[in-house]
N, C-alpha and C positions, 0 to 999 in steps of 0.2 A: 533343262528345256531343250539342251542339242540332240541327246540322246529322242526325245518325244518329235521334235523336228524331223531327225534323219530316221526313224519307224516311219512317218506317215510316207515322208519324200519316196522311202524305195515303195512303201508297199501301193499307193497310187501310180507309183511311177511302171508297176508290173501291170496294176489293170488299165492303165491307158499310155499305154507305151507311142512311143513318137509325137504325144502331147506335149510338152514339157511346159508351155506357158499353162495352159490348164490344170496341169497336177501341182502347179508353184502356187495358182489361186489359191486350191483347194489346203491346199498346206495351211498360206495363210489365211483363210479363213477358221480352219481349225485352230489354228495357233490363238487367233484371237479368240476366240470360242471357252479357248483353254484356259488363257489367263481371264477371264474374265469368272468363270468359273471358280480359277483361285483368289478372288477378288471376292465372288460374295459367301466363299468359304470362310476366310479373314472377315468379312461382316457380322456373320453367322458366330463365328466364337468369339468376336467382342462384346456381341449381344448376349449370349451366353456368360462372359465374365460380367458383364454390367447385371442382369439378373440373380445370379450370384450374389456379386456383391449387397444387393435390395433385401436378397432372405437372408443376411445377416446383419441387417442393417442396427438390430438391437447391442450390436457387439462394437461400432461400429460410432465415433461419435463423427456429426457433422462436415466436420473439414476432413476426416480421412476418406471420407465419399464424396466429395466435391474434388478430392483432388486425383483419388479412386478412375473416378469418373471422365475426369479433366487428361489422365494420362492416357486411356482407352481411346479416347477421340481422338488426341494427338495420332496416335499407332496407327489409327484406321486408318485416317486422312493424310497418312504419310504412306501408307502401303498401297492405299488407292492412285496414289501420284505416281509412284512407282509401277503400277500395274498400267495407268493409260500411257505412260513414256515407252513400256514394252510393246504395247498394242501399236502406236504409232511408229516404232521401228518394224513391227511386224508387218506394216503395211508398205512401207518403204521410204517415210519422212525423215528426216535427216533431225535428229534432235536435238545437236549440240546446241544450235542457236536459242532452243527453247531453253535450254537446262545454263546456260552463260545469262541470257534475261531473269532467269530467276534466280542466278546466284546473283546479279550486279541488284535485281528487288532483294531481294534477303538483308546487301550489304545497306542498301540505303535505309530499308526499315531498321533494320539491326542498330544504326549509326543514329539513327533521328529516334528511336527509342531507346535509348540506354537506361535512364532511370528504370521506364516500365521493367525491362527486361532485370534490372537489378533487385525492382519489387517483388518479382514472382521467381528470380530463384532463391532470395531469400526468404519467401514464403513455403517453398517447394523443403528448404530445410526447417524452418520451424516446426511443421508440420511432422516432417518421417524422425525428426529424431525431439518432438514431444517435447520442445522448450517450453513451454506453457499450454495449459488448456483453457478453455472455456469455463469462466468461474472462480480461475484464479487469481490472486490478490498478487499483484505484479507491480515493480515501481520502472517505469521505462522513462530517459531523460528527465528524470526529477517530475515525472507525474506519477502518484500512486493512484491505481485502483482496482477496481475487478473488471476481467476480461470478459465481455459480452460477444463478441464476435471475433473469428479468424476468417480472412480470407485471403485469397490468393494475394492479391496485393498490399491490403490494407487489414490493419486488426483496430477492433475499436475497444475504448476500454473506458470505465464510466467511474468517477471518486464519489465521496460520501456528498458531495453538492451537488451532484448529479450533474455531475458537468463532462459531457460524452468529449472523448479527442480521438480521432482518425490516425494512426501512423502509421504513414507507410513501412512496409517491412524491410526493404529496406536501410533505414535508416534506425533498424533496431541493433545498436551496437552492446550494450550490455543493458542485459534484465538484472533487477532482485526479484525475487521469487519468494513470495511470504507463505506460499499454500504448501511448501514440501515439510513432514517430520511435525516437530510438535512446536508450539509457540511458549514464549517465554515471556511472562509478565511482569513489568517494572513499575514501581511505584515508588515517588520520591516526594520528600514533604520537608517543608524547611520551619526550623524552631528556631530562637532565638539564643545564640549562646548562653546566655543565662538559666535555660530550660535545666530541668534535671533530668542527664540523657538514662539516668539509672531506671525513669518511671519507664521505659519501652522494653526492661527486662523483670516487671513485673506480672503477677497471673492477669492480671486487668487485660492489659494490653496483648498477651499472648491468648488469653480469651477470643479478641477479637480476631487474630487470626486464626484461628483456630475454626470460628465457625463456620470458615468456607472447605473446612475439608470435605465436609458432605459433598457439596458441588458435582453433579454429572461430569463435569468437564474438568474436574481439577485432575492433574494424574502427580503433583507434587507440591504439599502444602506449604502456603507461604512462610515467609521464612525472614527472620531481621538480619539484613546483611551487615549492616552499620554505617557510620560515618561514613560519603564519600565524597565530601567537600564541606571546607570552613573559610566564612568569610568573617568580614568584621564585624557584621553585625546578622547574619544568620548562619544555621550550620544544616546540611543538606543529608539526610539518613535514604535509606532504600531500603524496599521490601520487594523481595523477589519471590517468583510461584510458576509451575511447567502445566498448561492447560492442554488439551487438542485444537489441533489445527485449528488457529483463527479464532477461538473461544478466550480470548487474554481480553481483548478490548472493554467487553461491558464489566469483568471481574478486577480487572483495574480504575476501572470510573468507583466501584460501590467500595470499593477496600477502602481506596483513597478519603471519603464521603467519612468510613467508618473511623478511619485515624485521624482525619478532620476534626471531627464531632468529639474525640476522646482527648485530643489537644486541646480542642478549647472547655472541657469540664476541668479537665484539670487545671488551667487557668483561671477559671470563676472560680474553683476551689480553693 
C-alpha cells in the first residue's frame, strides 16, 4: 500500500505543484477509495466460496456447512475491521486507543466466556476431524444413543426411551463409538448345572443356529462359544455371530427367544 501511496503522492504532486495540502487530500481520499475497494473484493470471494460451497452441498453433510459457513463470516468480519482501522488511519485518527479498547473487550469477553469459548472450540474439532456423525450410535458419559444433531456448541443425542440430552461439546472427554466396522452379537443364557451341557452340541440345537445364516445382515454365523461362568446353582454358555453395523440387536433378542424355547422342550422332555 506504500508503494500505491507514493504513485499517487508524486503523480498529483506533478499536476498541482505548490499544493501540497490538496494533493495530501486527494491521496487520502484515494487511499480510502482503495481499501474500500479491497474490502468489497474480500466480500465478493466469500460470497463466491459460501456459493460454492451450496452447489456441493449433496457432498457435504450439515455441520461441515454450518461451520463452512461459520469460518467465512468470521474472515469477513475480521478483514472488514481491519480494513476500517486502515481507512481511519488513512484519514488521520490515531487508532491505538480504539485497537487497546478492543483488546481490553476481547480480554473481558474472552474471560467471562470461558466455558462458551471451550464449547465451540471443541466443537470446531469434532467436527474437522469427524469423531462422530449424525446417526451415530455413541456412548458419551454413560449415556448411549444415536446422535440427532451437531452443533457448534451443543450435540444432542436421543436413547431407545427417547429421552433427548444436550451436551455441551465441551465436556465430551471420551466417546464409544458403536457405528464404526462391524457389530458383534452376544447371547448368553443360563441352565441349571444339572442340564446336559452335551444337548447344545447336537444337530437340534445347531439347527437353530444355523437358520439365521440366511440373514441379510449376518456376515458370520453364529457360533457356541461355551461355558463362560459356573455358579452353584446355574452355569452361563454364550453364543456369539458378526452382523453389519448395528444390525446385532434385534438378531440377538430372536436367537436368545429361539434357545429359550429349545431349553425349555427339552425340559418337558
Amino acid at each position: 500500500m506504500d508503494i500505491i501511496r507514493e504513485f499517487l503522492s508524486n503523480l498529483f504532486s506533478e499536476w498541482l505543484s505548490n499544493q501540497t495540502q490538496l494533493t495530501n487530500l486527494i491521496v487520502k481520499v484515494l487511499m480510502v477509495i482503495v481499501w474500500c475497494l479491497i474490502g468489497y473484493l474480500v466480500h465478493f470471494i466469500t460470497k463466491f466460496l459460501v456459493a460454492r460451497m451450496k452447489a456441493k452441498e449433496k457432498r457435504l453433510v450439515k455441520r461441515q456447512k454450518t461451520i463452512a459457513a461459520l469460518v467465512i463470516s468470521i474472515t469477513r468480519y475480521v478483514f472488514w475491521f481491519i480494513i476500517i482501522m486502515m481507512i481511519l488511519l488513512e484519514m488521520g485518527f490515531d487508532v491505538a486507543p480504539i485497537l487497546a479498547s478492543a483488546g481490553i473487550l476481547g480480554f473481558a469477553v474472552g474471560f467471562g466466556a470461558q466455558e462458551l469459548i471451550k464449547d465451540l472450540i471443541s466443537g470446531f474439532f469434532i467436527i474437522f476431524e469427524q469423531a462422530f456423525n449424525v446417526g451415530d450410535i455413541i456412548e458419551v458419559n454413560n449415556f448411549k444413543g444415536t446422535v440427532i444433531d451437531i452443533g457448534i456448541r451443543r450435540t444432542k443425542i436421543v436413547n431407545y426411551k427417547n429421552e433427548v440430552r444436550l451436551i455441551n461439546n465441551g465436556d465430551i472427554r471420551t466417546i464409544t463409538q458403536f457405528s464404526i466396522g462391524e457389530s458383534v452379537g452376544v447371547v448368553e443364557f443360563q441352565v441349571s448345572p444339572n442340564f446336559d451341557l452335551n444337548l447344545f452340541e447336537t444337530d437340534q440345537f445347531k439347527a437353530i443356529l444355523n437358520q439365521f445364516n440366511d440373514n441379510v445382515n449376518m456376515l458370520e454365523a453364529p457360533k457356541l462359544v461355551g461355558v463362560v461362568d459356573s455358579l452353584l446353582h446355574q452355569v452361563t454358555l454364550r453364543v456369539t455371530f458378526v452382523t453389519l453395523n448395528g444390525k446385532h440387536t434385534t438378531l440377538e433378542r430372536q436367537l436368545k427367544k429361539e434357545i429359550l424355547m429349545f431349553i425349555r422342550k427339552v425340559r418337558n422332555e
